[in-house]
HTML snippet that shows the backbone in 3Dmol.js (N, CA, C, O; Angstrom):
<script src="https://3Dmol.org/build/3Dmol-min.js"></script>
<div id="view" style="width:600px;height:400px;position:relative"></div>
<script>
const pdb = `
ATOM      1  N   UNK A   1       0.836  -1.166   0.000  1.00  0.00           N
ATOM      2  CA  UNK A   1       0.000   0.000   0.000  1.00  0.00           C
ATOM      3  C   UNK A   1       0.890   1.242   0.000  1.00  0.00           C
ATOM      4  O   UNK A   1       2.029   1.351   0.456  1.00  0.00           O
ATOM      5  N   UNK A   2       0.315   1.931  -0.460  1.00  0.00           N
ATOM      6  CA  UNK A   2       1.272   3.130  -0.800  1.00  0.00           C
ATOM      7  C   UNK A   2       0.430   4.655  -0.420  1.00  0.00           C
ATOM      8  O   UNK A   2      -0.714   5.000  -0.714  1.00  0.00           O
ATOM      9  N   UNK A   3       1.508   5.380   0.348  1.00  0.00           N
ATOM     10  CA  UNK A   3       0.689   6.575   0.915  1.00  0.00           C
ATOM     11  C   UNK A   3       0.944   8.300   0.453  1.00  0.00           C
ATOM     12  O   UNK A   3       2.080   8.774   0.444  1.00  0.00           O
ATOM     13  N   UNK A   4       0.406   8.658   0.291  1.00  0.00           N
ATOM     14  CA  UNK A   4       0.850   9.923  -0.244  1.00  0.00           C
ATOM     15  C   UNK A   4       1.083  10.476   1.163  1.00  0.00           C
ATOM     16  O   UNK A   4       0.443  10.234   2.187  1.00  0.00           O
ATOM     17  N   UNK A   5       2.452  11.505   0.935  1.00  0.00           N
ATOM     18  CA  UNK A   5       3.313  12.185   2.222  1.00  0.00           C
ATOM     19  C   UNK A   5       3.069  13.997   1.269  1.00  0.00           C
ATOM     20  O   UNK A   5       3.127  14.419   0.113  1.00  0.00           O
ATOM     21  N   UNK A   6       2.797  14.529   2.625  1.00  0.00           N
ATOM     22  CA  UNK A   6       3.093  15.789   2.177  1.00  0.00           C
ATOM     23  C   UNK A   6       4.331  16.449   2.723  1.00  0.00           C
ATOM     24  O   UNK A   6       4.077  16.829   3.866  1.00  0.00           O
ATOM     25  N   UNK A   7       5.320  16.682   2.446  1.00  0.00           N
ATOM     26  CA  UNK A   7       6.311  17.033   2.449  1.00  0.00           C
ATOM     27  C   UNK A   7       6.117  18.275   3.368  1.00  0.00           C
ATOM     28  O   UNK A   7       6.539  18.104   4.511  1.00  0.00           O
ATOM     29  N   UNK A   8       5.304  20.060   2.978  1.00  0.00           N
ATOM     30  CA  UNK A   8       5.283  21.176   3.533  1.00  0.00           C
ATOM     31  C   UNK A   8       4.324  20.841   5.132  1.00  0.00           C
ATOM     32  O   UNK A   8       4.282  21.756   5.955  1.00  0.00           O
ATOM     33  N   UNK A   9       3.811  19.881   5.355  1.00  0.00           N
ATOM     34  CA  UNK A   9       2.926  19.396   6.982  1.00  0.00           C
ATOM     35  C   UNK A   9       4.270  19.052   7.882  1.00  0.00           C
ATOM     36  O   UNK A   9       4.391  19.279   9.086  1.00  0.00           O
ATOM     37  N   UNK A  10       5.191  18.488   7.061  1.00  0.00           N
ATOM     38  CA  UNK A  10       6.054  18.068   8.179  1.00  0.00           C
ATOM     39  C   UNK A  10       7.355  19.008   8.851  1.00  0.00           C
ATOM     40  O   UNK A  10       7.899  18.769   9.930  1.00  0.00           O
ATOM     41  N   UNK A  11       7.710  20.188   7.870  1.00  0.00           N
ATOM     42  CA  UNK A  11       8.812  21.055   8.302  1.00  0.00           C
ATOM     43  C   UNK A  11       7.495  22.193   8.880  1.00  0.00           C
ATOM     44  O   UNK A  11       7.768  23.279   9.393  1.00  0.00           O
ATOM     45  N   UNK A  12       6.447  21.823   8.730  1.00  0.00           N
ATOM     46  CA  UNK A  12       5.451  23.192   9.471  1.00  0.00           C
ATOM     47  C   UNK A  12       4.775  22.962  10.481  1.00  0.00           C
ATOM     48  O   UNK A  12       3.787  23.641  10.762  1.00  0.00           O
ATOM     49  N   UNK A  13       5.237  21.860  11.274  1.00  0.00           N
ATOM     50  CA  UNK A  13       4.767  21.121  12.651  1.00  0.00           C
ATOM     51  C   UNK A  13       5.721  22.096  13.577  1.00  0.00           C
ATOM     52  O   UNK A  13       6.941  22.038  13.422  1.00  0.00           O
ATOM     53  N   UNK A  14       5.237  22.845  14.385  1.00  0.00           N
ATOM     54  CA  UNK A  14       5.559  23.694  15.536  1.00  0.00           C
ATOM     55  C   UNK A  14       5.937  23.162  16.982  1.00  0.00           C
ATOM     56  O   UNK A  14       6.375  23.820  17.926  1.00  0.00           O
ATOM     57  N   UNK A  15       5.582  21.426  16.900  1.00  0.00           N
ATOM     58  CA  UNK A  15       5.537  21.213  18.176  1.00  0.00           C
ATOM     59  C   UNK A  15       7.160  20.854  18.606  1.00  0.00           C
ATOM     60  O   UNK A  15       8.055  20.414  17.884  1.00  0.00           O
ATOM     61  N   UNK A  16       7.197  21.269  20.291  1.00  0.00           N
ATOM     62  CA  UNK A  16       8.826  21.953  20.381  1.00  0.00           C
ATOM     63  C   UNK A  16       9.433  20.556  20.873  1.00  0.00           C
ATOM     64  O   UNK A  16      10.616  20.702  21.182  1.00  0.00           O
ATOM     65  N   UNK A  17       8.874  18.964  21.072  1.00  0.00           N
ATOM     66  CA  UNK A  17       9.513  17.612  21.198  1.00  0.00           C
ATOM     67  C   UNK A  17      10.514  17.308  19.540  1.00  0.00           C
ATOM     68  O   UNK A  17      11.512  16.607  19.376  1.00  0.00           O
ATOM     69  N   UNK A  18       9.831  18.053  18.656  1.00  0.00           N
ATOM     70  CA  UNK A  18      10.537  17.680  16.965  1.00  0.00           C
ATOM     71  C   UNK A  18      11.927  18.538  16.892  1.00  0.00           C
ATOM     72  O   UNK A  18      12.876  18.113  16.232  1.00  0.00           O
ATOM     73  N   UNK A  19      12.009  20.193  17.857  1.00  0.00           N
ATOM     74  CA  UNK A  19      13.633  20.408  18.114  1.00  0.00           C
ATOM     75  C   UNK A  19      14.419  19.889  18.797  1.00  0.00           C
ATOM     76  O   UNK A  19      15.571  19.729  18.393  1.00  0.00           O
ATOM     77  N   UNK A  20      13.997  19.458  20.091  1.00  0.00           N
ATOM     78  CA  UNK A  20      14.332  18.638  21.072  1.00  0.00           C
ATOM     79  C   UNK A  20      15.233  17.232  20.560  1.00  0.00           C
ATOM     80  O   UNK A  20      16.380  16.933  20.890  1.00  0.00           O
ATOM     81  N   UNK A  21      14.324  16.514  19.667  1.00  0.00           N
ATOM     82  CA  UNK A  21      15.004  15.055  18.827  1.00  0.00           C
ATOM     83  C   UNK A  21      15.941  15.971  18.098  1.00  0.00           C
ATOM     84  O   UNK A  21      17.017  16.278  18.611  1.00  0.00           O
ATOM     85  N   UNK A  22      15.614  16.372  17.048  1.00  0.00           N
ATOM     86  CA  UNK A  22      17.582  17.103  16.656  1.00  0.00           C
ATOM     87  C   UNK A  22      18.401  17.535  17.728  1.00  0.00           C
ATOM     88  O   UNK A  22      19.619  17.533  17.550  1.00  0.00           O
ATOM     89  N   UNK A  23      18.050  17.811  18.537  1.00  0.00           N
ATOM     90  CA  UNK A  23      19.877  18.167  19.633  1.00  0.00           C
ATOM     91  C   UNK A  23      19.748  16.861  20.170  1.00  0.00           C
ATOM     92  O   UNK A  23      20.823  16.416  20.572  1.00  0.00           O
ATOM     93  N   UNK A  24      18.593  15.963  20.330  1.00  0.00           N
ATOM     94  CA  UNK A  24      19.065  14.865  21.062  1.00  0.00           C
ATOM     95  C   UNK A  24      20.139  13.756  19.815  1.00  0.00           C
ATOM     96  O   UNK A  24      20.943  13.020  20.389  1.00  0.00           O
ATOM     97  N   UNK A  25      20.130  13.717  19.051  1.00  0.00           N
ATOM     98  CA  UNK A  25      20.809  13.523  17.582  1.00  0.00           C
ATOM     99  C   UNK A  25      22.351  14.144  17.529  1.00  0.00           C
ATOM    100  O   UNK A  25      23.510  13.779  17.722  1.00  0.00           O
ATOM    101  N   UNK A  26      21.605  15.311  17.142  1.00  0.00           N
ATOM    102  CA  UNK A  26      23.336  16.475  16.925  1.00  0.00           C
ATOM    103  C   UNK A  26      24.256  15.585  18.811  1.00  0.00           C
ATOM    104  O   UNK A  26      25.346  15.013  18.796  1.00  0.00           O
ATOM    105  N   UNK A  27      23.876  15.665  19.366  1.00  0.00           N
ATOM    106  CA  UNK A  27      24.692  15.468  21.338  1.00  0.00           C
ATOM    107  C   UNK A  27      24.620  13.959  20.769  1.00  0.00           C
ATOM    108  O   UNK A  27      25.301  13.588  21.725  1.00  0.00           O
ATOM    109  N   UNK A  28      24.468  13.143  20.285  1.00  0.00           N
ATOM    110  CA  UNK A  28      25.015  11.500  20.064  1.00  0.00           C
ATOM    111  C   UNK A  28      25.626  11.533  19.313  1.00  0.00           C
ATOM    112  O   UNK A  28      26.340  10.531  19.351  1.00  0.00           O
ATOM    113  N   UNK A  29      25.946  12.404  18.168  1.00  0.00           N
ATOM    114  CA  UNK A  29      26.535  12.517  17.264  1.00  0.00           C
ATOM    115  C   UNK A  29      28.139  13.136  17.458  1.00  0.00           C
ATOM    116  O   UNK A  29      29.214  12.738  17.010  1.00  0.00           O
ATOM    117  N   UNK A  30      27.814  14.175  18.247  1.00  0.00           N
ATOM    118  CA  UNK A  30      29.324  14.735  19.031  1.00  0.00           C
ATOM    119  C   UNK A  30      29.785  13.818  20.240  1.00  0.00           C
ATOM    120  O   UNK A  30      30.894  13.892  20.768  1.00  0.00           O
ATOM    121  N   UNK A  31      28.730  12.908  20.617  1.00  0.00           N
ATOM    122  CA  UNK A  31      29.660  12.162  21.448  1.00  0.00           C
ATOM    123  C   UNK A  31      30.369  10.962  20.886  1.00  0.00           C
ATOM    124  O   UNK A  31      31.590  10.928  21.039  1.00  0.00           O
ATOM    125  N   UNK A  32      29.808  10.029  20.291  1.00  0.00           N
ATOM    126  CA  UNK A  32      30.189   9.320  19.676  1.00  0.00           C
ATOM    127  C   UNK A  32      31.018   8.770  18.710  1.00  0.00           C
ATOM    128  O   UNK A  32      31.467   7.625  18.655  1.00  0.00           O
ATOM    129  N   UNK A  33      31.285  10.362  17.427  1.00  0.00           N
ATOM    130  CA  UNK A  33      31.925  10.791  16.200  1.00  0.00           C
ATOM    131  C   UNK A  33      31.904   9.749  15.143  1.00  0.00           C
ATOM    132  O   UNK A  33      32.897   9.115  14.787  1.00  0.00           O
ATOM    133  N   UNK A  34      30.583   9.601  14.617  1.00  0.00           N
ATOM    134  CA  UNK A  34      30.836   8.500  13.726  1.00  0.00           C
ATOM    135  C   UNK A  34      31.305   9.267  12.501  1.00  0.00           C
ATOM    136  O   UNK A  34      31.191  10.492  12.525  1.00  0.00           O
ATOM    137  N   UNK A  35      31.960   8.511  11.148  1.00  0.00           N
ATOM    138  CA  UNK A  35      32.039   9.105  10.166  1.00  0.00           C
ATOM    139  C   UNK A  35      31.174   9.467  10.023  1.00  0.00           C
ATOM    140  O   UNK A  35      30.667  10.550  10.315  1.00  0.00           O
ATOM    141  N   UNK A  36      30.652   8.175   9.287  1.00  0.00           N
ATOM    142  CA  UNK A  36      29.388   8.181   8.480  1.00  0.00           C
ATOM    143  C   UNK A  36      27.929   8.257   9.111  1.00  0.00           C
ATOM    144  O   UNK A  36      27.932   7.917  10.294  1.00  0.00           O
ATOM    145  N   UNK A  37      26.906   8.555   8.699  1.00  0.00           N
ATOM    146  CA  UNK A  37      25.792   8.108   8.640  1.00  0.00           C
ATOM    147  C   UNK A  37      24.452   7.940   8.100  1.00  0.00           C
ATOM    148  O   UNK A  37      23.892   8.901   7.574  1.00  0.00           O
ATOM    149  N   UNK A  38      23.852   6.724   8.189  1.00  0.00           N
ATOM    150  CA  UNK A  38      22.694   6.550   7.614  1.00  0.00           C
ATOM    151  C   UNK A  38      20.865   6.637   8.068  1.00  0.00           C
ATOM    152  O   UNK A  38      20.622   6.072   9.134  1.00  0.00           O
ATOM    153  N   UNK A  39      20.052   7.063   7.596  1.00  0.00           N
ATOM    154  CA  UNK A  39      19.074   7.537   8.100  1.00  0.00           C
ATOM    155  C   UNK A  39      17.933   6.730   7.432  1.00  0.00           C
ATOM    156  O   UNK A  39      17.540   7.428   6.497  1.00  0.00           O
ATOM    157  N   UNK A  40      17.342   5.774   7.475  1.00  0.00           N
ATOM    158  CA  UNK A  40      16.201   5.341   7.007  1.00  0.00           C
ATOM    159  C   UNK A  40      15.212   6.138   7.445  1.00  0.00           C
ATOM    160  O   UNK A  40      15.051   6.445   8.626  1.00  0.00           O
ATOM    161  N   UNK A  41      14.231   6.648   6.127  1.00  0.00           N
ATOM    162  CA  UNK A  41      13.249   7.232   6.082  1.00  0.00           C
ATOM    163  C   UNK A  41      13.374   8.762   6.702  1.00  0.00           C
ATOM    164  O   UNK A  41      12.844   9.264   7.693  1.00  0.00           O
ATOM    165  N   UNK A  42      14.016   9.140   6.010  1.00  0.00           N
ATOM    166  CA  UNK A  42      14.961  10.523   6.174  1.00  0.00           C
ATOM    167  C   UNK A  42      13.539  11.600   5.313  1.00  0.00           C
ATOM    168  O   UNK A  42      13.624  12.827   5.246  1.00  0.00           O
ATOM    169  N   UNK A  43      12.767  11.082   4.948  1.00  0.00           N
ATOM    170  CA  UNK A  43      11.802  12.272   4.938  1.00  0.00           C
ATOM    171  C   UNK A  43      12.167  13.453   3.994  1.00  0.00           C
ATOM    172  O   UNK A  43      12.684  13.277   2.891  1.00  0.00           O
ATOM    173  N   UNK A  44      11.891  14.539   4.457  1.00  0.00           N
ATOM    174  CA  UNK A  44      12.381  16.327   4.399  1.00  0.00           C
ATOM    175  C   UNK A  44      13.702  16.642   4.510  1.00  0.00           C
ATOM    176  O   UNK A  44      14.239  17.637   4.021  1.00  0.00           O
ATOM    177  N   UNK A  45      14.384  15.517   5.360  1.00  0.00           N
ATOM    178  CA  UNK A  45      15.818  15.556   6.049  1.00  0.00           C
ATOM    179  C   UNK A  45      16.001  16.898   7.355  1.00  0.00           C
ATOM    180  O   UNK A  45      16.882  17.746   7.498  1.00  0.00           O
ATOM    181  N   UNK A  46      14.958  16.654   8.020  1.00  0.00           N
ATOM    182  CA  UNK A  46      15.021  17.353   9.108  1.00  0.00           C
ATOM    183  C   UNK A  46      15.834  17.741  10.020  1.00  0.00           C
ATOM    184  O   UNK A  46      16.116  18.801  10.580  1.00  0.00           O
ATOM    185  N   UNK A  47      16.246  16.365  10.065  1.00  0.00           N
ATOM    186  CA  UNK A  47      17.136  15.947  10.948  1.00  0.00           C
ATOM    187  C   UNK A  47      18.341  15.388  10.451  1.00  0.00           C
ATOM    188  O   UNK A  47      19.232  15.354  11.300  1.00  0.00           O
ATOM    189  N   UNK A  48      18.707  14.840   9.087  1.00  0.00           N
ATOM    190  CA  UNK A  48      19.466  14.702   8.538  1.00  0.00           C
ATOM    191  C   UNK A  48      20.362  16.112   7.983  1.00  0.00           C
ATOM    192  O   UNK A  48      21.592  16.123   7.962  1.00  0.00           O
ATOM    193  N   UNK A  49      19.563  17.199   7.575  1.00  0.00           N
ATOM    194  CA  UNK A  49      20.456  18.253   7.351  1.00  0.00           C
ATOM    195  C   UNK A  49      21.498  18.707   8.573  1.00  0.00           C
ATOM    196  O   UNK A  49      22.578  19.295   8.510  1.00  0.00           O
ATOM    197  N   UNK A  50      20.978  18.358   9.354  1.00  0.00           N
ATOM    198  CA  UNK A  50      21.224  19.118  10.779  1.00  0.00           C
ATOM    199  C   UNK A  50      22.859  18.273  11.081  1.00  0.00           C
ATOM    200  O   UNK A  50      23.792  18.746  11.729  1.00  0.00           O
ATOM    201  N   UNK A  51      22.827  17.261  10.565  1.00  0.00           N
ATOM    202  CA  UNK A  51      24.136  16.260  11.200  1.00  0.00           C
ATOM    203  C   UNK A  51      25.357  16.528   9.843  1.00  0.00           C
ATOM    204  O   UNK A  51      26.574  16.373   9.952  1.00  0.00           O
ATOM    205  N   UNK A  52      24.840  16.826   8.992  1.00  0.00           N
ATOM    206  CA  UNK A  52      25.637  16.432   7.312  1.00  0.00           C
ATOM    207  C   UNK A  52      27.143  17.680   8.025  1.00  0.00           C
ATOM    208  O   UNK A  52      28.291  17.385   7.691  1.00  0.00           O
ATOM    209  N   UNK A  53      26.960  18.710   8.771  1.00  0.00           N
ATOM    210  CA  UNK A  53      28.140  19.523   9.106  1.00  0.00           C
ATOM    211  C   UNK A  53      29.046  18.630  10.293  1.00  0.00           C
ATOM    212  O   UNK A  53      30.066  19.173  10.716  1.00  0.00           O
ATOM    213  N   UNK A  54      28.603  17.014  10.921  1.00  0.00           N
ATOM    214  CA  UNK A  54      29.156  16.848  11.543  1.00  0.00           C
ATOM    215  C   UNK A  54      30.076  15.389  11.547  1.00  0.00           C
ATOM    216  O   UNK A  54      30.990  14.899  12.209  1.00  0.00           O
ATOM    217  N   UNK A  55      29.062  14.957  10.142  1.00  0.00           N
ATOM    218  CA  UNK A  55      30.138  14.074   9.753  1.00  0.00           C
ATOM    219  C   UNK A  55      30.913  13.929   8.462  1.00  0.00           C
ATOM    220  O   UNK A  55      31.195  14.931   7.805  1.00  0.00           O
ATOM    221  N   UNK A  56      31.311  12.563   8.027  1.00  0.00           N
ATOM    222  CA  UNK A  56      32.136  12.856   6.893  1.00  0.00           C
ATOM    223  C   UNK A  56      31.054  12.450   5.860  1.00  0.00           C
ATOM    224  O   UNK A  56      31.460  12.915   4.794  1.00  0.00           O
ATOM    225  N   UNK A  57      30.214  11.995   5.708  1.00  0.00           N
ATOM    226  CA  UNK A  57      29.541  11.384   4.988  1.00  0.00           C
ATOM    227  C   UNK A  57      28.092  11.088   5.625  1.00  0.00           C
ATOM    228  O   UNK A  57      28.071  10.840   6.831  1.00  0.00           O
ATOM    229  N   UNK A  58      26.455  11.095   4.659  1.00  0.00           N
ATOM    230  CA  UNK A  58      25.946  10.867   4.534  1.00  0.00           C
ATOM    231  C   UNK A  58      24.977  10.195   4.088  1.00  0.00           C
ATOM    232  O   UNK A  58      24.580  10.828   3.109  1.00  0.00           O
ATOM    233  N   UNK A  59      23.992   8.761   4.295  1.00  0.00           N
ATOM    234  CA  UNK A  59      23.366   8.623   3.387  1.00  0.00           C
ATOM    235  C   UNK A  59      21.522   8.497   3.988  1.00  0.00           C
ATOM    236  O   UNK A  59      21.055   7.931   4.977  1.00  0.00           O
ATOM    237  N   UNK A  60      20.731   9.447   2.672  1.00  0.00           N
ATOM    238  CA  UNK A  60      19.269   9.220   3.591  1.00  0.00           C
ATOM    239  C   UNK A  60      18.478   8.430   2.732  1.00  0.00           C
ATOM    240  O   UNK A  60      18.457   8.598   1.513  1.00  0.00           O
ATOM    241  N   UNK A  61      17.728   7.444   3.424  1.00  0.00           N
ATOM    242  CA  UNK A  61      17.050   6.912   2.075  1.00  0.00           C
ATOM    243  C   UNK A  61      15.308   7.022   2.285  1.00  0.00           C
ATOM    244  O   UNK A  61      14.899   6.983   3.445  1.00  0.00           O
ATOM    245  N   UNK A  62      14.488   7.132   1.367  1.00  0.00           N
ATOM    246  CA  UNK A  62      13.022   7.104   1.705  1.00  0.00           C
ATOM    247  C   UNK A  62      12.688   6.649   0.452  1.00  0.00           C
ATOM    248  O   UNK A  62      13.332   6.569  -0.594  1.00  0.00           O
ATOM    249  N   UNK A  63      11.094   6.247   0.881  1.00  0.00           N
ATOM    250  CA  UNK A  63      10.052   5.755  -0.751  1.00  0.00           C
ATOM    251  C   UNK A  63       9.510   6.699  -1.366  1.00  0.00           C
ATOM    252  O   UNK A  63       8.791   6.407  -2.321  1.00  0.00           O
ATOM    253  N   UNK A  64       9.678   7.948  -1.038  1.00  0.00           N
ATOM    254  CA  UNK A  64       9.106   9.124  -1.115  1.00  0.00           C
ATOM    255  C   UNK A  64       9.872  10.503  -2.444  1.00  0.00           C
ATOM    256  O   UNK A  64      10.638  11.462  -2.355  1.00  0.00           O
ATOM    257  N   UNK A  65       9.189   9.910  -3.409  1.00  0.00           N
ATOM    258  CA  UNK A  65      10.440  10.990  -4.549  1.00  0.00           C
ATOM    259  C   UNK A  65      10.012  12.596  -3.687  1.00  0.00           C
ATOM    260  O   UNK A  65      10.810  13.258  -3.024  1.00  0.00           O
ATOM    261  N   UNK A  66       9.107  12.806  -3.842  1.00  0.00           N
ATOM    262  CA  UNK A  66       8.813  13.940  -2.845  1.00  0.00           C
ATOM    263  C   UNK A  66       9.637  14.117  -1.728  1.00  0.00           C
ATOM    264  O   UNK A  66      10.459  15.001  -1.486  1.00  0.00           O
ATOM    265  N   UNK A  67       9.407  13.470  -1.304  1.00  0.00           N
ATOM    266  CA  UNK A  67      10.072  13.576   0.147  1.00  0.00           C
ATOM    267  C   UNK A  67      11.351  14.384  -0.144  1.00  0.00           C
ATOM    268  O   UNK A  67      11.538  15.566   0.145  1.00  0.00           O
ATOM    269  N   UNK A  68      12.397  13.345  -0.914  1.00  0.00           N
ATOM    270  CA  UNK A  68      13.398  13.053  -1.048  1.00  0.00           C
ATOM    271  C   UNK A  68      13.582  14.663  -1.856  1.00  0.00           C
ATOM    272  O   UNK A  68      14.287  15.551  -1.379  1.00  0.00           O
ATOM    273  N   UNK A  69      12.892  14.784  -2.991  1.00  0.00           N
ATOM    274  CA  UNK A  69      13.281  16.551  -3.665  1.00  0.00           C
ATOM    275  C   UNK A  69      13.316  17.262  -2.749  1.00  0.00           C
ATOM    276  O   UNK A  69      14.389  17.853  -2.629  1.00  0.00           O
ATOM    277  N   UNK A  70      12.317  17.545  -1.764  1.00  0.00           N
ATOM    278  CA  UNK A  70      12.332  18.727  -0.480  1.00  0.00           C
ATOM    279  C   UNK A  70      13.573  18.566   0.366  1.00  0.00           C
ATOM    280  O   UNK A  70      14.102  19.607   0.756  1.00  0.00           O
ATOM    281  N   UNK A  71      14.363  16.872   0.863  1.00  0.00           N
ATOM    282  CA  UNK A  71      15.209  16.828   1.499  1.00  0.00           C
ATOM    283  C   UNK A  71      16.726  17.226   0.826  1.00  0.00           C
ATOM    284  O   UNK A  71      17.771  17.485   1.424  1.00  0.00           O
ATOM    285  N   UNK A  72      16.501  17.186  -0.403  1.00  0.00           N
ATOM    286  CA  UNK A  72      18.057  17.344  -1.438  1.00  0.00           C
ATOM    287  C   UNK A  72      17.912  19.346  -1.281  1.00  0.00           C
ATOM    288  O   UNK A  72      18.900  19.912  -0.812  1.00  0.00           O
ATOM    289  N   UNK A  73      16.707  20.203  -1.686  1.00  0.00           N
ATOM    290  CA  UNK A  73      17.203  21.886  -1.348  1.00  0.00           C
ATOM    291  C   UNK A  73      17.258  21.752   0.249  1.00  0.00           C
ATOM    292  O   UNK A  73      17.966  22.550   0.863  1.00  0.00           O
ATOM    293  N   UNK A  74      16.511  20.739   0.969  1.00  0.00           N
ATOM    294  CA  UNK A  74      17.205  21.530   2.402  1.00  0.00           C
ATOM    295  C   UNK A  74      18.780  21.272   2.675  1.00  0.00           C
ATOM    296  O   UNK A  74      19.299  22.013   3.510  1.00  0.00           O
ATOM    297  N   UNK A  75      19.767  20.083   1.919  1.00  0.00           N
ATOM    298  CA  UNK A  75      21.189  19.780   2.098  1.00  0.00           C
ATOM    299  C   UNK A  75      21.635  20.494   1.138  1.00  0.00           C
ATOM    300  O   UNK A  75      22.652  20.032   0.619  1.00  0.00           O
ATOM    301  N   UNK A  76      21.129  21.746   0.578  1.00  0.00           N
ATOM    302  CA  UNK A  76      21.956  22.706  -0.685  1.00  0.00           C
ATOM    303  C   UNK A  76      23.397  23.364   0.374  1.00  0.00           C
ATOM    304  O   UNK A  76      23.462  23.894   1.484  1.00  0.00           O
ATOM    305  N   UNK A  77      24.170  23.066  -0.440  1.00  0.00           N
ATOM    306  CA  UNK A  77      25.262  23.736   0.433  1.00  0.00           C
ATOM    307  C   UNK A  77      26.297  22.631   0.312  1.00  0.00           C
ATOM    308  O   UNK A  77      27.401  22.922  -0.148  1.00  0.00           O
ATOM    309  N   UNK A  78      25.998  21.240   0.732  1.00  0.00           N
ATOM    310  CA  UNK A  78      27.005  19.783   1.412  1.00  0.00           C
ATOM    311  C   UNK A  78      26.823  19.179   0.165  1.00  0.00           C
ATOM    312  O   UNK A  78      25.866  19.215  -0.608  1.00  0.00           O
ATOM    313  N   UNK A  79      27.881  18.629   0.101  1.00  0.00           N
ATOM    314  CA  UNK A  79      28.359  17.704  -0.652  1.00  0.00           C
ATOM    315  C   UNK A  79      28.731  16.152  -0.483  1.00  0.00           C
ATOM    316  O   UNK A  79      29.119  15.288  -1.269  1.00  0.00           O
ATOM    317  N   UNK A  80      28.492  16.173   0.653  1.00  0.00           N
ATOM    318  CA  UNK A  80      29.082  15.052   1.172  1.00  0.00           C
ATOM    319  C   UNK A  80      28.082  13.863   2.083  1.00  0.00           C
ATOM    320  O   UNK A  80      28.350  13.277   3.131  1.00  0.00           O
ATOM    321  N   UNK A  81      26.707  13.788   1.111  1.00  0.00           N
ATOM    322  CA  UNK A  81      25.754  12.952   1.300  1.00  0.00           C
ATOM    323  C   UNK A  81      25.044  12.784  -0.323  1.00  0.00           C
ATOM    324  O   UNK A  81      24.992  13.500  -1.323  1.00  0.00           O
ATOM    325  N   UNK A  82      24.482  11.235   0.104  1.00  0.00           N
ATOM    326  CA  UNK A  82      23.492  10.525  -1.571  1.00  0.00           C
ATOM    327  C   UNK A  82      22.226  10.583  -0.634  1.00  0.00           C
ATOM    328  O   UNK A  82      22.124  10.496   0.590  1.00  0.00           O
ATOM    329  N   UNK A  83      21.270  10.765  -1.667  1.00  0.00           N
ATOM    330  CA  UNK A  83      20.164  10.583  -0.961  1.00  0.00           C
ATOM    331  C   UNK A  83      19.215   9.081  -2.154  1.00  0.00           C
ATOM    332  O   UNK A  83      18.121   8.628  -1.821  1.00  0.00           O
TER     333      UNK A  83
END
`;
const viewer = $3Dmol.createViewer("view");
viewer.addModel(pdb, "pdb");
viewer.setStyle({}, {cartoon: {color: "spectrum"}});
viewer.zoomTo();
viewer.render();
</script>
């Protein structure tokens, strides 16, 4: 079954537990120092943009071509992730 995702509902959710999970992310990420990392169902890349300055490499994957266009202009800038 297959679901249609709206891409602009999910970066326009206000509620303040969705900043909270990115620093809880970015603080595992500085503790830990992985190179790389991978994100199943990386969405918008919410949370994936947020890490791409902290490692060496990225990869996000989703079923979502949508998804996935909105998440490639929010990583404009890095080079150093495939989606």
């Amino acid at each position: 079954m297959s679901m249609k995702y709206k891409p602009n509902l999910y970066d326009s959710d206000p509620r303040d537990f969705l900043k909270e999970e990115v620093s809880f992310y970015v603080k595992l990420i500085k503790k830990y120092k992985p190179k790389k990392i991978l994100e199943l169902g990386v969405g918008t890349g919410r949370i994936f943009k947020e890490l791409l300055n902290l490692v060496d490499y990225g990869v996000g994957i989703d079923n979502s071509d949508e998804m996935l266009s909105v998440c490639e202009k929010g990583c404009f800038g890095h080079n150093n992730y495939e989606l």
